[in-house]
Each structure stands twice: as structure tokens, then as C-alpha cells.
N, C-alpha and C positions, 0 to 999 in steps of 0.2 A: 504493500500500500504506500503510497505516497507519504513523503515527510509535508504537513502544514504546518507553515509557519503566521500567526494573525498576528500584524501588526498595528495595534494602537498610537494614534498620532491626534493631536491639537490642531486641527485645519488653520487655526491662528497664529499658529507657534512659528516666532522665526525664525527659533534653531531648526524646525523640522527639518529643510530640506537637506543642508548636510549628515542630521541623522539620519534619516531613511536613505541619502544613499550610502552611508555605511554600513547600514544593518543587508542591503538590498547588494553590494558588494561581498558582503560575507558568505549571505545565504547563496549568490546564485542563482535563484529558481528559475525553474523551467515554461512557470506562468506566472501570471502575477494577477488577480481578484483586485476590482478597486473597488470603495464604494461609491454608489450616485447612479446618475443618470448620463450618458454622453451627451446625447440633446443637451440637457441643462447647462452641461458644460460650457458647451459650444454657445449656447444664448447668452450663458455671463458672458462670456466676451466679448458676444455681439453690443450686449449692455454696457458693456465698459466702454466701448469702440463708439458707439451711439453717446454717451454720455463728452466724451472727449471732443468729439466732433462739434458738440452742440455749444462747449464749452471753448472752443476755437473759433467759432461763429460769432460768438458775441466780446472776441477779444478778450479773454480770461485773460490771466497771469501766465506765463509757461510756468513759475512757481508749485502755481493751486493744482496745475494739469499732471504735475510729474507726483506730485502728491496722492494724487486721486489714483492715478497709475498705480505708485506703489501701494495703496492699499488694494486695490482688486486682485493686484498682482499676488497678494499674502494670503488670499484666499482660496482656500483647496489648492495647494501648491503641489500637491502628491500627482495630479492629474501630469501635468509640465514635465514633474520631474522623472514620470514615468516613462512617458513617451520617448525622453530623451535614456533614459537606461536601455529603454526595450529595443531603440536606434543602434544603440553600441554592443550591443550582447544578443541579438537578434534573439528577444525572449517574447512573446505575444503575452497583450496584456488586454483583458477586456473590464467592462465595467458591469457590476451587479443588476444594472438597467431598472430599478426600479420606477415608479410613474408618480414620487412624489413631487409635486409642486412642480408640476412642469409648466412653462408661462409659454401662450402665443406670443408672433410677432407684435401684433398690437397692443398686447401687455405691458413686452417689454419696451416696447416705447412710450407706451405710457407713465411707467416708473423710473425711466429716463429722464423723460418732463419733471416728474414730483422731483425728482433728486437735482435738478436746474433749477428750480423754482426755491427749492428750499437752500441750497447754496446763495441763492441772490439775498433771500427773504431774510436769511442768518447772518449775511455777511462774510462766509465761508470764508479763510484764508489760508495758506498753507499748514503754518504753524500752527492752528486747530486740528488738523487732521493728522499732522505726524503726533501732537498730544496723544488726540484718539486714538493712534499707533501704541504709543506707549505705554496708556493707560490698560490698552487691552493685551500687551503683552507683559503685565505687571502682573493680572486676572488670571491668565496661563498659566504663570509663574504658581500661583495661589493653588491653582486646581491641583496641576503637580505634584506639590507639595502636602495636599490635602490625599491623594492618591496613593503615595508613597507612604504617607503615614498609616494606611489603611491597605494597603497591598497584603493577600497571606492574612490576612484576619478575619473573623468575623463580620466587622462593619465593611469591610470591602461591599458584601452583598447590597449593605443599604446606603453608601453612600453616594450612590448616585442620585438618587433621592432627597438627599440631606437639605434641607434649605439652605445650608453655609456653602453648599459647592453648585445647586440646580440652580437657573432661575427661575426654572420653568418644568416644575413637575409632569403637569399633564402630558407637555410635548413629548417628556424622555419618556412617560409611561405608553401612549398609544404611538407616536411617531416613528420611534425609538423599532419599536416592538413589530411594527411590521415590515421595515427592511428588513431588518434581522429573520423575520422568515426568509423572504426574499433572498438574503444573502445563503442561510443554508443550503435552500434549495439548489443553487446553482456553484456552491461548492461541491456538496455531494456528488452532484449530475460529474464534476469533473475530478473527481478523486474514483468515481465507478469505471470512470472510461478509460480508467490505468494508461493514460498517457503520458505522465506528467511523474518525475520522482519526486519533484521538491514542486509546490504550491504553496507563496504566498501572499495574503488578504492585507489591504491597506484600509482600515476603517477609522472612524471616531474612537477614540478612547472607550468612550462612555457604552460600547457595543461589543467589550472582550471580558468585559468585569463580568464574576463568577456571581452566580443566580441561581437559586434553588427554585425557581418558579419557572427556570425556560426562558426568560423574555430575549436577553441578549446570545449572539452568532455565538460567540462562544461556550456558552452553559449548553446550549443545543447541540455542539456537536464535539463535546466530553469525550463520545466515545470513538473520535477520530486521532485521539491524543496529540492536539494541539499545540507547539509549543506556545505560549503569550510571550509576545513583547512592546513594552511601554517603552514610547521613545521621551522619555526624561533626558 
């Protein structure tokens, strides 16, 4: 059977991408499991590309522009950084495909507008958004370290739930809980089809913490002897 290896990552985090490609150097695998949608992928971008464009229009700052860049650019960075390993090591990488939150075109330009609208309305400037960088890579820092302190225990099970580490219970309980089908299903399907020695999953953190109820990819598939790893 196949060695899986589930990697947990901080979509925020912006030590991620040098860890994951250490850990993704080590391992080798023969696949690689993301999580998300590609569609979705592909429309952030569109969204960001849409956003910049609109923000070039009306003579922005280059400042504000390279700011806003690097923020979308920190977001889901594993997708980037995959394509580019899968380039160098000719390893196929596909994505879990789930159908959450997928936006049409006219969506996404719709929240294009709001987020131009709300930059003028706020007064947006650089130095706000690299803050907003900071601040939310302080939060990462936080989780981490709230993770680590609870790895291998007991509370691991519940602190995903914790109000000191969620913001938002509901979302990890139902959100949360059906990709993580989703993501089984289509591991299994490729650990059956004995092609693959080494498979590994690049997911949220919050989707390899051990669960006595099932909910997250990893408590679901215990009996595929997983290795975890948290990229701290």
C-alpha cells in the first residue's frame, strides 16, 4: 500500500512556502492531493487581476497595487508552489475538487467593485494592508503555538473548536466536515488504484487534527496509517 503523507499548512502562513517545499523535497511523492477547488483557484486570480486592473484605471498608487498583490499573492500559496515542484520533478498533482463556494464571473466582479469601492471609501493605503499582513501573521503565529501546545493530547481533539483559537465554530463544524469527506473519498479512490508509493495531501491544519467523531481527513482515514505533519 502506498506511504501517505497529510500535510497540514496555514494558507496564511508566510513561512509556509519554504516549509512545504522542504517537507515536499524530503518526501518525494509520486502524487500530490491539494485541497480546494481549481476553478476557485483560477477565479482568485482572475479577482486579483480584475481588482489591479481597476485599480490602474483610476491611477492608484503603484505602492497600494504591489501591496494588494502581495496579499492575494499569501493566499493558498501551496496551489503556486505546487505546480512549480510538480514542473521540476514531473510528479502530477491534482486538486480534491470540491464545489465549495464557487463564484461566477459576474460574482467575481462584483466583489471586485465592493473591494474598489471600499478601498476609496476607507482611504486604503499601503501601509494599512502590509499592517493587515502583519497582524494576521502574528494570528498564525498564535494558532501554532496554541497547536503545538495541544499536539499528542487530549485537547488536540477539541481545540479546534476552542473559542481562543476558532472564530468561527459553525464554519469548522459543517464546512470543515464536508470536504473532509470529499477529501477521503478521493484519496482512497487513489491509494486503491496502487499506482502511487508515496501520496501526499496538502490541507488546512484544522483538517488532520485527530477526532473521535470522524469529522476531519485525517481521523477518517486512521486506518490508512497516515503519517501527520504540521508545518510549524
Amino acid at each position: 500500500m502506498a506511504e501517505i503523507y497529510i500535510i497540514g499548512i496555514n494558507h496564511f502562513d508566510v513561512n509556509g512556502p519554504p516549509r512545504l517545499e522542504r517537507v515536499l523535497d524530503k518526501i518525494k511523492p509520486n502524487l500530490i492531493l491539494l485541497e480546494g477547488n481549481e476553478a476557485k483557484v483560477k477565479t482568485r486570480k482572475v479577482y486579483l487581476n480584475l481588482v489591479v486592473k481597476k485599480l490602474k484605471a483610476r491611477k492608484a498608487d503603484d505602492s497600494l497595487i504591489e501591496a494588494i498583490l502581495a496579499k492575494g499573492n499569501r493566499l493558498e500559496f501551496e496551489s503556486d508552489l505546487v505546480k512549480k515542484f510538480s514542473y521540476y520533478h514531473d510528479t502530477p498533482f491534482i486538486y480534491f475538487n470540491d464545489t465549495v463556494n464557487n463564484y461566477s464571473s459576474n460574482e467575481v466582479e462584483i466583489e471586485a467593485r465592493k473591494y474598489i469601492n471600499f478601498i476609496s471609501e476607507k482611504n486604503i493605503k499601503a501601509r494599512d494592508i502590509y499592517h493587515e499582513l502583519k497582524n494576521v501573521q502574528k494570528d498564525c503565529d498564535r494558532r501554532w503555538n496554541l497547536l503545538k501546545s495541544v499536539e499528542g493530547t487530549f485537547r488536540e481533539e477539541v481545540f479546534i473548536l476552542d473559542s481562543s483559537f476558532s472564530d468561527n465554530k459553525d464554519f469548522v463544524k459543517a464546512y470543515c466536515h464536508e470536504r473532509d469527506i470529499i477529501m477521503e473519498r478521493v484519496l482512497r479512490d487513489k491509494v486503491s488504484s496502487c499506482s502511487y508509493q508515496k501520496i501526499a495531501t496538502i490541507n488546512g491544519f484544522s483538517h488532520i487534527v485527530k477526532d473521535s467523531i470522524k469529522r476531519t481527513l485525517y481521523s477518517r482515514v486512521e486506518d490508512l496509517n497516515p503519517i501527520r505533519i504540521f508545518l510549524y
